[in-house]
DOFILUM-965533 format. One record per residue: residue number from 1; residue in one letter; x, y, z of N, C-alpha, C in turn. Coordinates in steps of 0.05 Angstrom, whole numbers. Example, Ala and Ser with C-alpha at 12.3 -4.5 7.8 and 13.67 -1.06 7.14 Angstrom:
<pts>
PT   num   residu      n.X      n.Y      n.Z     ca.X     ca.Y     ca.Z      c.X      c.Y      c.Z
PT     1        A      264     -114      156      246      -90      156      264      -66      156
PT     2        S      257      -45      142      273      -21      143      258        1      157
</pts>
This chain:
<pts>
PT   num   residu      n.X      n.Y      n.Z     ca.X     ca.Y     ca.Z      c.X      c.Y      c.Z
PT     1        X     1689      795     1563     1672      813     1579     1645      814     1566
PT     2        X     1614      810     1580     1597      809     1572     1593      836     1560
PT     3        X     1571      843     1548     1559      869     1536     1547      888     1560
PT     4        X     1538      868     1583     1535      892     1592     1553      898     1622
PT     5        X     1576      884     1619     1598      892     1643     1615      923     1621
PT     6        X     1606      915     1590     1627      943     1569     1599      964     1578
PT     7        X     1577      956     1568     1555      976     1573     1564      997     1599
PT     8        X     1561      972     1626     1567      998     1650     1590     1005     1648
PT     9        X     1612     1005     1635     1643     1008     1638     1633     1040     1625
PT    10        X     1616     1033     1593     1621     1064     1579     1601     1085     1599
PT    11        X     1582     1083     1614     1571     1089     1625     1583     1110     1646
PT    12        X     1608     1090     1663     1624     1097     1677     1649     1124     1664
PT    13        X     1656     1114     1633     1665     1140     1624     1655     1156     1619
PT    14        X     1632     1153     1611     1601     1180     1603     1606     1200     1626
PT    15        X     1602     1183     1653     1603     1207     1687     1625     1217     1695
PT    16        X     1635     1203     1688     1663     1216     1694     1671     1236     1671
PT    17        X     1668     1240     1643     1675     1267     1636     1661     1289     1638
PT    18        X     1637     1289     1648     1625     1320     1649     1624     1309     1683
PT    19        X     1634     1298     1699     1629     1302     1728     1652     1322     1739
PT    20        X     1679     1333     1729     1692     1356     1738     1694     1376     1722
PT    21        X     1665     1384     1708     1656     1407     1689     1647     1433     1712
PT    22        X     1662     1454     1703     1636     1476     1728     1608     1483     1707
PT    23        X     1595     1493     1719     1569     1504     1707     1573     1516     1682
PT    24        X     1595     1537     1683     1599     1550     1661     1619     1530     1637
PT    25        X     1634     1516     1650     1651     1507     1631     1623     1484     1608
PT    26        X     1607     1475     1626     1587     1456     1620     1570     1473     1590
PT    27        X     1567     1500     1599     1551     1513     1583     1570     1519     1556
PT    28        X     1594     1524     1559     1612     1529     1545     1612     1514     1522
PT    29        X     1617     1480     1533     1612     1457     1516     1589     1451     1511
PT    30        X     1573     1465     1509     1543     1451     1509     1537     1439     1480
PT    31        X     1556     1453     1455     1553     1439     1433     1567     1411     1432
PT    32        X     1580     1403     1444     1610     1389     1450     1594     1368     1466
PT    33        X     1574     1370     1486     1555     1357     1502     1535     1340     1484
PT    34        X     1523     1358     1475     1503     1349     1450     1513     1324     1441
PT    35        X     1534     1335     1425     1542     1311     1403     1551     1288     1419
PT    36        X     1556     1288     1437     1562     1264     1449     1541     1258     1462
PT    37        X     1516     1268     1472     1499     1265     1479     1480     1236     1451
PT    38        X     1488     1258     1427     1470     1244     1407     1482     1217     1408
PT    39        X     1514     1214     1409     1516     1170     1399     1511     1163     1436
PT    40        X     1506     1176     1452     1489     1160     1482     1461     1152     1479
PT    41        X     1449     1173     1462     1426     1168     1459     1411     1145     1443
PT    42        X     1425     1138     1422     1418     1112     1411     1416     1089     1434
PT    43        X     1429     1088     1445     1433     1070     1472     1396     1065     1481
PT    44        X     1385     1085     1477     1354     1079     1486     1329     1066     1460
PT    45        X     1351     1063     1445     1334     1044     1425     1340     1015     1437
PT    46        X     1320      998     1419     1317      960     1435     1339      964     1420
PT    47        X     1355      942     1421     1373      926     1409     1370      894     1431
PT    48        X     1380      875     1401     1378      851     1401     1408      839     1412
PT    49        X     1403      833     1443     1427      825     1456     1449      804     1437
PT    50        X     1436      788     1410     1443      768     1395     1470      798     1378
PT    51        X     1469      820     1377     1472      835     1346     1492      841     1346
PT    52        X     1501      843     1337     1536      853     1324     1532      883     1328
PT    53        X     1508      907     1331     1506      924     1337     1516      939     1352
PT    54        X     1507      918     1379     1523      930     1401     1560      937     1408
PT    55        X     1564      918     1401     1592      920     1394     1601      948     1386
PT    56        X     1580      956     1359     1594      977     1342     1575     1002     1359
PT    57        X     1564      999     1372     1548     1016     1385     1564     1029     1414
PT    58        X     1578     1010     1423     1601     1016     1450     1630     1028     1437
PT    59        X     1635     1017     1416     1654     1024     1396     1655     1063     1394
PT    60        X     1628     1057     1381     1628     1081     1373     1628     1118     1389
PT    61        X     1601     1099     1417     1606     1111     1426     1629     1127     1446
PT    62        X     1650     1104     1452     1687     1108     1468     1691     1115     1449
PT    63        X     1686     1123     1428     1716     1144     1404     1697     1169     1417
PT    64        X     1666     1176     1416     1657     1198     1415     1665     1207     1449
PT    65        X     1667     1186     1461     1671     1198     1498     1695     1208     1496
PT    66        X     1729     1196     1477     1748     1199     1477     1754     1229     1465
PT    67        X     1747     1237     1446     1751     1255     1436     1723     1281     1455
PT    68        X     1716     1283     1470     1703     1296     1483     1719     1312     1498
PT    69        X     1737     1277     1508     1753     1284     1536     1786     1296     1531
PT    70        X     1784     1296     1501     1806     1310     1495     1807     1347     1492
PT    71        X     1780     1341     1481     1780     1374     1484     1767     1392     1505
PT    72        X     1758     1370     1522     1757     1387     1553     1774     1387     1563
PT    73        X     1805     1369     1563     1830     1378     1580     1833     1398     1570
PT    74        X     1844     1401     1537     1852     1425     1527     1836     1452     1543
PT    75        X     1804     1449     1545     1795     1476     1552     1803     1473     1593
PT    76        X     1801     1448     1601     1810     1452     1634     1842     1467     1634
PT    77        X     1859     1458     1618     1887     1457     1626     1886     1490     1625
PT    78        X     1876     1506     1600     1878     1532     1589     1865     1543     1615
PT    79        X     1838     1535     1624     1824     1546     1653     1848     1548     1675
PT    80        X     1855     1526     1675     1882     1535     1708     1901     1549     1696
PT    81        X     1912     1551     1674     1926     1574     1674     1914     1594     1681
PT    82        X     1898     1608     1662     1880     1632     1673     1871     1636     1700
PT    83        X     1869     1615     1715     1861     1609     1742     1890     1621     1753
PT    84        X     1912     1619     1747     1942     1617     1768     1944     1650     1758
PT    85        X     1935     1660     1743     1951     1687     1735     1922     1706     1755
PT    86        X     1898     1701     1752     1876     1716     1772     1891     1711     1792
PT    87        X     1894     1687     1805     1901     1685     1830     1936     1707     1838
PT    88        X     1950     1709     1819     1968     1723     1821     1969     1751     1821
PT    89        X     1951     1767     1808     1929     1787     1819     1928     1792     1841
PT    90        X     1905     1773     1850     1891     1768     1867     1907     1778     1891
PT    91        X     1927     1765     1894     1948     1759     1917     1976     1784     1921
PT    92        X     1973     1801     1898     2003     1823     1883     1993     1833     1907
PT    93        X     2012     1846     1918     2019     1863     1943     2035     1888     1931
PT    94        X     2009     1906     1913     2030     1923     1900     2046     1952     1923
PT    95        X     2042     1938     1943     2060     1965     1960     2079     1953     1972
PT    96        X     2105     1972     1973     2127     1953     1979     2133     1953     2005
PT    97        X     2149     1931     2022     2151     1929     2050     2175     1941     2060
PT    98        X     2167     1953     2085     2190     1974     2087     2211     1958     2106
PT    99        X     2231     1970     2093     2258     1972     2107     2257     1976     2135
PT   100        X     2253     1957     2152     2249     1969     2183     2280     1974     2193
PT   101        X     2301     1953     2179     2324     1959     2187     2340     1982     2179
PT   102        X     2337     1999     2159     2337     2021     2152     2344     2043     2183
PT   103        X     2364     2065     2186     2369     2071     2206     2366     2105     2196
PT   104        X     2360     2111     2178     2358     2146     2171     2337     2148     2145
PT   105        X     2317     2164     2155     2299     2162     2138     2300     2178     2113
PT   106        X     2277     2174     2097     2281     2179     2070     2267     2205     2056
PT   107        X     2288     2221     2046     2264     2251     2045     2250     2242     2025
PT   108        X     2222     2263     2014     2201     2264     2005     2202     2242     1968
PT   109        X     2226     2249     1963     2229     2253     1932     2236     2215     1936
PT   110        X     2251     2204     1955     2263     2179     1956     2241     2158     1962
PT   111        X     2227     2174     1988     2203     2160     1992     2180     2151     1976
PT   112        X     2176     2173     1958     2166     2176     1929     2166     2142     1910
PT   113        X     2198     2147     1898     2208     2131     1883     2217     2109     1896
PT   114        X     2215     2104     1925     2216     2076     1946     2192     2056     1934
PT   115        X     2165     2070     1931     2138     2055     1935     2139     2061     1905
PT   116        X     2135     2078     1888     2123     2083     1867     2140     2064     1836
PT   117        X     2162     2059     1847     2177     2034     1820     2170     2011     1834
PT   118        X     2169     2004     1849     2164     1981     1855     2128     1970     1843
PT   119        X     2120     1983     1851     2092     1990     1845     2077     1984     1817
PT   120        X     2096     2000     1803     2103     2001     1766     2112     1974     1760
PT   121        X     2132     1969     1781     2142     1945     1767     2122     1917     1767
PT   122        X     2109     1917     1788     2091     1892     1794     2080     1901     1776
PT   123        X     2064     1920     1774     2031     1926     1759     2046     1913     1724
PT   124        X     2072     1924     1715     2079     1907     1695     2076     1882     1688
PT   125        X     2080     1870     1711     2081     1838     1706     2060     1825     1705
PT   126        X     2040     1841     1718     2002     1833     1728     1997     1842     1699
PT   127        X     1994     1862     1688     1988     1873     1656     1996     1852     1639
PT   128        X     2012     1839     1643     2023     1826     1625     2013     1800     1622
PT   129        X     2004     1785     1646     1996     1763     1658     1963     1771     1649
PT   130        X     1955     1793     1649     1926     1795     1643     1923     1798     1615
PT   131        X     1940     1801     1601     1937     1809     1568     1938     1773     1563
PT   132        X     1956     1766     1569     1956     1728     1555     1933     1721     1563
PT   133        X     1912     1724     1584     1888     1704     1592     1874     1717     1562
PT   134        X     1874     1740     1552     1847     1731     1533     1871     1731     1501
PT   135        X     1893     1736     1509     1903     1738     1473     1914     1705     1469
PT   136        X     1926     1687     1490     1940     1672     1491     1912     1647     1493
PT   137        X     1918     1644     1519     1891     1614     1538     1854     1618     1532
PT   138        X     1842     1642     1526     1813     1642     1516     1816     1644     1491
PT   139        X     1834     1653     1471     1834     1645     1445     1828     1616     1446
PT   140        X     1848     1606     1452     1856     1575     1446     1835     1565     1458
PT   141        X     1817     1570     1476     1793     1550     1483     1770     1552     1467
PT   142        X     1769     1578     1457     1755     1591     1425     1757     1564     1405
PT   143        X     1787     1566     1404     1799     1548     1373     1786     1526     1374
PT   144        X     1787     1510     1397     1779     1482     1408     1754     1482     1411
PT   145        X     1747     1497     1419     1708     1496     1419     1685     1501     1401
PT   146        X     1693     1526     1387     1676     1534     1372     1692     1537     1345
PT   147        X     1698     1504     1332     1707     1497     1314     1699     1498     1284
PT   148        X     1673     1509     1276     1653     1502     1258     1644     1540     1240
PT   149        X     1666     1556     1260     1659     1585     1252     1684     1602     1255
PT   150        X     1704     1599     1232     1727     1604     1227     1721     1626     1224
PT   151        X     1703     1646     1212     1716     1679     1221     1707     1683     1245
PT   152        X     1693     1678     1259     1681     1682     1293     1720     1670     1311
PT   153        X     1727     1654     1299     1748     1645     1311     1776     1666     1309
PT   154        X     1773     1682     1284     1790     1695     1279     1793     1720     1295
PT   155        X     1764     1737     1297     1754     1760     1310     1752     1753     1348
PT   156        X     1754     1720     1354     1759     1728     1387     1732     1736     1396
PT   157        X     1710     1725     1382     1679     1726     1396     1651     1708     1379
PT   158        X     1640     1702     1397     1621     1682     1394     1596     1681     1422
PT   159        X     1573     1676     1411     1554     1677     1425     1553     1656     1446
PT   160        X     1579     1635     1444     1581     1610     1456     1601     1613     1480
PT   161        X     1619     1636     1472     1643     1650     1494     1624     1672     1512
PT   162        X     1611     1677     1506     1605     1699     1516     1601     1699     1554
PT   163        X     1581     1676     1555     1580     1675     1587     1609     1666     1593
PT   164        X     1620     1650     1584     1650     1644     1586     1663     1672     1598
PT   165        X     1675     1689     1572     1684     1716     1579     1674     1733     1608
PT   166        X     1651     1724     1605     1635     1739     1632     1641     1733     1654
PT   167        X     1646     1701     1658     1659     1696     1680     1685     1709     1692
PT   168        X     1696     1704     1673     1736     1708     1678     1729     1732     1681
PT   169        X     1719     1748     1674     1711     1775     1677     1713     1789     1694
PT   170        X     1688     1770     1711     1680     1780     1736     1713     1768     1759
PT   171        X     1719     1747     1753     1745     1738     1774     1766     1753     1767
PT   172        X     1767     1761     1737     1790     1785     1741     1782     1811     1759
PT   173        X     1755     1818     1757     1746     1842     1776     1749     1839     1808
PT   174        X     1739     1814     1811     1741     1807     1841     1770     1811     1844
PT   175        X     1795     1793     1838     1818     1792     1840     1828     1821     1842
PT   176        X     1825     1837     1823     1835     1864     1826     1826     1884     1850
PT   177        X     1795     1874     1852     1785     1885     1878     1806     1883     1899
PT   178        X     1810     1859     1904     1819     1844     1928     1847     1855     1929
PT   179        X     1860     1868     1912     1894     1869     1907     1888     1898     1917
PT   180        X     1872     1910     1914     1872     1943     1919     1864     1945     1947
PT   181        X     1845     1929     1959     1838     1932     1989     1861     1928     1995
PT   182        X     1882     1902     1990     1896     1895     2010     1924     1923     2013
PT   183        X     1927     1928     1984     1947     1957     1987     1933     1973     1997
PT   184        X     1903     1989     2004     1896     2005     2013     1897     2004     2043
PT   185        X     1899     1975     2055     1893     1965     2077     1927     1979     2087
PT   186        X     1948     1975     2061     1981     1971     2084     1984     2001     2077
PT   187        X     1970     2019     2063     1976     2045     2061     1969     2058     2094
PT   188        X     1934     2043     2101     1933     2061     2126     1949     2050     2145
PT   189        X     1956     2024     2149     1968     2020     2167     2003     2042     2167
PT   190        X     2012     2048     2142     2035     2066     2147     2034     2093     2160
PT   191        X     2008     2104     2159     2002     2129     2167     1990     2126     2195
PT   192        X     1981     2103     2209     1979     2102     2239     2001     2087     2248
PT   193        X     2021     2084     2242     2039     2066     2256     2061     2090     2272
PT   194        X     2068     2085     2293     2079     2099     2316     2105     2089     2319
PT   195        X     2119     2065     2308     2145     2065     2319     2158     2067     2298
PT   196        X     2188     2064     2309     2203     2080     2296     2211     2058     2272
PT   197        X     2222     2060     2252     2237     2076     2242     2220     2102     2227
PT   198        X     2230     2124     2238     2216     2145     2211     2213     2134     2186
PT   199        X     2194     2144     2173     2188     2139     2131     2205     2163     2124
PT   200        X     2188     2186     2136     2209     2207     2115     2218     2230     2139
PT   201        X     2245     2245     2120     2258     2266     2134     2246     2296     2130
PT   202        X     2234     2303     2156     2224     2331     2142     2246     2351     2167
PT   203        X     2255     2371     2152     2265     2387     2167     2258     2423     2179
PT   204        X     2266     2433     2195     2259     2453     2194     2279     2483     2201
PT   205        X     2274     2506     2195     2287     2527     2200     2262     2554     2212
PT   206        X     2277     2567     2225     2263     2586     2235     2280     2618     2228
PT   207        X     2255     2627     2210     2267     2659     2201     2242     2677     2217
PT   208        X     2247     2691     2239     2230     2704     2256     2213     2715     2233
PT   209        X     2189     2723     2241     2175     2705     2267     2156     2683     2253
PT   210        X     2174     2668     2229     2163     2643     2218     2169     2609     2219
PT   211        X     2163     2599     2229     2178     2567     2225     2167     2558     2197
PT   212        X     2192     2547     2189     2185     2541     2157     2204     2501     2148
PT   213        X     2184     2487     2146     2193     2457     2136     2201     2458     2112
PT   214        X     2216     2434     2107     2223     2431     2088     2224     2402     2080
PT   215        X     2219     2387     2068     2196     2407     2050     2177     2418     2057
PT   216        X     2160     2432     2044     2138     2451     2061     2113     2423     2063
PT   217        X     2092     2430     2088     2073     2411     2095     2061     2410     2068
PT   218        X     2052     2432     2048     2035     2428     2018     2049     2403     2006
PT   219        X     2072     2406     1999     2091     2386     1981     2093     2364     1993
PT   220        X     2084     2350     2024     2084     2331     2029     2048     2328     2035
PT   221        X     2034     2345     2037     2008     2332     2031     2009     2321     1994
PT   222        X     2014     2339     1983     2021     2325     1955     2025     2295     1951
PT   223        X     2041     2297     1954     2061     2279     1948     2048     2245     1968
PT   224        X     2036     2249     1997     2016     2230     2001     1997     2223     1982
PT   225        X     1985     2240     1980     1967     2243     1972     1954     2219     1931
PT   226        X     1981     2234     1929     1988     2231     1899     1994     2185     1917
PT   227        X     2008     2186     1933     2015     2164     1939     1989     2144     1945
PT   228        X     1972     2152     1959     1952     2128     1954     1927     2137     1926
PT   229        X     1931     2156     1912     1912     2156     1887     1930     2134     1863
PT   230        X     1956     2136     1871     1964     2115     1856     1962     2093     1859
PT   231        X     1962     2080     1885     1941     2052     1893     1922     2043     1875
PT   232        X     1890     2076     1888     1866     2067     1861     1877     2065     1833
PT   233        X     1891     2077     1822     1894     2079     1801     1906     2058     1782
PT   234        X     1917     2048     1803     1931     2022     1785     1903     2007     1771
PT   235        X     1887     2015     1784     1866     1984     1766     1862     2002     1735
PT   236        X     1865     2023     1731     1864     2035     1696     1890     2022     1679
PT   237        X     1907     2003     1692     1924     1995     1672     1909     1965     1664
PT   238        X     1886     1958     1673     1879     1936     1670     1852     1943     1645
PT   239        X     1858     1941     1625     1838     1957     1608     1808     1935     1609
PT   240        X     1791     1943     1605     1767     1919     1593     1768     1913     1574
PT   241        X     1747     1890     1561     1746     1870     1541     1721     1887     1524
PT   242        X     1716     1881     1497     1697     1892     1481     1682     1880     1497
PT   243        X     1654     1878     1491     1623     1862     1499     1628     1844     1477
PT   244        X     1638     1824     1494     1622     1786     1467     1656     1782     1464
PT   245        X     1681     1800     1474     1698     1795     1457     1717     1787     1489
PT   246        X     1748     1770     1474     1760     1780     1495     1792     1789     1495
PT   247        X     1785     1820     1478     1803     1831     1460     1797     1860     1475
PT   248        X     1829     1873     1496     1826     1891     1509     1830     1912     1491
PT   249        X     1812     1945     1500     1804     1965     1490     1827     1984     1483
PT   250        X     1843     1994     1458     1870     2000     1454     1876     2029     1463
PT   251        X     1898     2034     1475     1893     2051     1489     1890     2088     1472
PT   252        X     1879     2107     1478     1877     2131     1456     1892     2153     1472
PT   253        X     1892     2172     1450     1900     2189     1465     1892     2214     1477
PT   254        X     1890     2227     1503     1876     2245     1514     1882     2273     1508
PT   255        X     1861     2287     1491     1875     2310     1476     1878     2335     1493
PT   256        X     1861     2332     1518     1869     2356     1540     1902     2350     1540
PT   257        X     1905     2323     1552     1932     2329     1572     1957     2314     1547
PT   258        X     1944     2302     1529     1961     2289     1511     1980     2268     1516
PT   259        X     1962     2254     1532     1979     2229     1544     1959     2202     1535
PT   260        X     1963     2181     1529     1954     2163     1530     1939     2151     1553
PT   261        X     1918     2131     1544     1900     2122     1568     1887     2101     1555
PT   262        X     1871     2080     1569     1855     2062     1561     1829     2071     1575
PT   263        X     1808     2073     1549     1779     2087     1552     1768     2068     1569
PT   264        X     1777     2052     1566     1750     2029     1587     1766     2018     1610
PT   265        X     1760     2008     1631     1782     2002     1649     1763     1996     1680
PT   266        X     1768     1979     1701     1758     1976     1724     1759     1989     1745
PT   267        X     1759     2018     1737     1776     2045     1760     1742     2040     1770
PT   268        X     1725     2053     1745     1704     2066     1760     1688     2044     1773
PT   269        X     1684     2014     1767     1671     1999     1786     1685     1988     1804
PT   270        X     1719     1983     1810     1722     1983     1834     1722     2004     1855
PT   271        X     1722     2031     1841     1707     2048     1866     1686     2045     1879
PT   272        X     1672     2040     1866     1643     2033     1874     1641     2018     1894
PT   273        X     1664     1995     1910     1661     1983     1929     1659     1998     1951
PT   274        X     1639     1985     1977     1647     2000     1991     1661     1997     2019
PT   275        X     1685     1976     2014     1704     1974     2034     1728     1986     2021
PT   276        X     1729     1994     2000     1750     2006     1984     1748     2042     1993
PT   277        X     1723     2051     1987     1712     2084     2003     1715     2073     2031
PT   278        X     1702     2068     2045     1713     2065     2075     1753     2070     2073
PT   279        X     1760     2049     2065     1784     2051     2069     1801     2077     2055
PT   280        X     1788     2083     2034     1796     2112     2028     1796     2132     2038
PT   281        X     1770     2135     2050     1762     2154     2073     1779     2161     2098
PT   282        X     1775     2142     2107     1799     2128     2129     1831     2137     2127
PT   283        X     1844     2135     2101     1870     2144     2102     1875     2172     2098
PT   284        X     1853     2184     2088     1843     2219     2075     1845     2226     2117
PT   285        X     1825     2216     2126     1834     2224     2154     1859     2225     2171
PT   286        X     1861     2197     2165     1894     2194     2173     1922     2221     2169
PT   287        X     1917     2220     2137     1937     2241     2124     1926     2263     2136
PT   288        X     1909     2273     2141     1905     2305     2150     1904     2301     2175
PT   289        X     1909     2287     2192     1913     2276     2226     1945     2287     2226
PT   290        X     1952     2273     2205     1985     2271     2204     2000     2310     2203
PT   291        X     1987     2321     2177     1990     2348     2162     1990     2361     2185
PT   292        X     1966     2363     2199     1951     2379     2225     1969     2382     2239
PT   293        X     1986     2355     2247     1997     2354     2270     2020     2387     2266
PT   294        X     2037     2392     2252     2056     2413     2239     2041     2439     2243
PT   295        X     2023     2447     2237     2008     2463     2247     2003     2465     2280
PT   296        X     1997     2441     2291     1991     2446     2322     2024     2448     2330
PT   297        X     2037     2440     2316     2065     2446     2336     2072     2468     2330
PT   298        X     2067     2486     2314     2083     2508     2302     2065     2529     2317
PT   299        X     2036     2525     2327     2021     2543     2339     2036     2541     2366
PT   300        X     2039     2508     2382     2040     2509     2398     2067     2519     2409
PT   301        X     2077     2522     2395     2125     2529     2400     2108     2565     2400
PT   302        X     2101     2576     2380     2094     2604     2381     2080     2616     2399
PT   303        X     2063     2597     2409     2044     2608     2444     2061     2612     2465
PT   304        X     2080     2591     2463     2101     2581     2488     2123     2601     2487
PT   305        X     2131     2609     2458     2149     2625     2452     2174     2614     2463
PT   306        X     2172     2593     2449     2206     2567     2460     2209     2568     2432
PT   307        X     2221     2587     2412     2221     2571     2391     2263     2562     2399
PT   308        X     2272     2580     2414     2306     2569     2419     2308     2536     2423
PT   309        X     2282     2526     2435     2281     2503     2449     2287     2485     2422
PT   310        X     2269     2490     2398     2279     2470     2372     2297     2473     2363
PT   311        X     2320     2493     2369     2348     2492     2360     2368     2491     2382
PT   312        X     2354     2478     2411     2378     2465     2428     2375     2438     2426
PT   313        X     2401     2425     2425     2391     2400     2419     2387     2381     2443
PT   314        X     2394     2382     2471     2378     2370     2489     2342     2377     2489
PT   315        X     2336     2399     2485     2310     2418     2489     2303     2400     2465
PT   316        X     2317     2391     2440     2299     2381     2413     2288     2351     2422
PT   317        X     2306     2341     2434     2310     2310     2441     2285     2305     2456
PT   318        X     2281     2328     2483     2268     2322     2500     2240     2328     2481
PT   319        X     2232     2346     2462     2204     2346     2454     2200     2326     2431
PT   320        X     2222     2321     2418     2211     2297     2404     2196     2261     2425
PT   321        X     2216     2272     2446     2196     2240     2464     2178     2250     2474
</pts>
């Protein structure tokens, strides 16, 4: 093979390893670029087509392309992991799907613990999946990259990670965004949905001249209530990263209520969206659409003065359709 069918060959491996780099991964390696930049660069000195040079000049440079391309798989391969666990985020459907085949509904306390372990249980596995992207797969792209600053490697920060960290950052934020719309989205749809099967059993008794539920309408505005703040809330189990680092904030303890918490966390900027308030808004109406309704019936049975009618049971049948 002539010198310059190897010339365009190394050429050809030169483009091809930084041609499936993203912007950031590019900047990431930029020390990693360099140096392989420096044995390309000789390439623009003369050389004497006669020289034994060249030889050691294509030589040298395929060990420096080879070993480039070793430690950009290492940092791609570690990227799609991190990539499959955002996306798993991204995609958690932390509210659970109901039982339509279900034939007797579920009082307050069942309904409760229907949505709310399930809930716990995903957000477990997402916490868990978000702790390895920076203790597990951004270490290790650390190790491999910024090889030359062994206590910076030890501590999990460097001026070279930094836009790095910033990224995943931001895709863990988007991802989590996206996981809370979509539960906020199947919360309202439970509170306008009209057919049957009932969600929950509320019952009632009448001690003149009061109609009284059970549970009472307070204890099930509660208890909604409490049901989609736990939605927002899930994003406080997802703690943040120091600044420069990507080592999450440990959790302390809160000396009002004496419970543990993580100080830093994506509660308060995914509020800030605002299809997330719309949709909050939105179910806050919904639920007091719903509450209201118990009130207009209880006015309206006491105007009519039918309250016998809710304890015949043809007379119940016919006002429930």
């Amino acid at each position: 093979m002539s010198h310059v069918d190897k010339l365009n060959q190394l050429l050809r491996g030169y483009n091809t390893a930084l041609s499936n780099l993203k912007p950031v991964e590019k900047k990431l390696m930029h020390t990693d670029i360099q140096k392989l930049n420096r044995h390309m660069d000789k390439g623009y000195n003369n050389h004497n087509w006669f020289s034994l040079s060249i030889d050691e000049y294509i030589k040298e440079c395929q060990t420096a392309i080879d070993t480039f391309n070793e430690t950009k798989n290492i940092v791609l391969q570690h990227a799609h992991n991190i990539e499959k666990k955002v996306i798993n985020i991204e995609n958690a459907q932390i509210i659970r799907q109901i039982d339509f085949d279900r034939k007797n509904p579920m009082d307050i306390s069942e309904f409760s613990d229907y949505f709310e372990s399930y809930r716990v249980k995903v957000l477990a596995d997402l916490v868990k999946d978000y702790t390895n992207i920076g203790e597990q797969y951004l270490k290790s792209i650390e190790e491999c990259t910024v090889k030359n600053n062994a206590e910076v490697s030890k501590t999990s920060a460097s001026e070279e990670m930094r836009p790095y960290y910033m990224y995943w950052e931001r895709r863990i934020f988007n991802a989590i965004t996206k996981m809370i719309v979509r539960a906020l989205a199947a919360n309202k749809v439970i509170w306008m949905r009209t057919e049957r099967p009932c969600l929950i059993k509320m019952t009632s008794s009448y001690n003149h001249p009061e109609i009284t539920f059970h549970p009472t309408v307070d204890e099930l505005r509660t208890q909604l209530e409490k049901f989609s703040r736990n939605i927002l809330e899930s994003t406080k189990s997802f703690g943040r990263w120091w600044d420069g680092f990507c080592k999450i904030f440990e959790p302390a303890m809160n000396e009002e209520t004496a419970e543990m918490y993580i100080p830093y966390t994506f509660f308060d900027d995914v509020m800030q969206n605002k299809m997330i308030s719309q949709l909050h808004y939105e179910i806050i109406q919904s639920k007091g659409q719903l509450t209201d309704k118990f009130n207009l019936l209880v006015r309206g049975w006491k105007k009519k003065g039918q309250f016998g009618t809710l304890y015949d049971k043809n007379g119940m049948i016919r006002l429930q359709r």
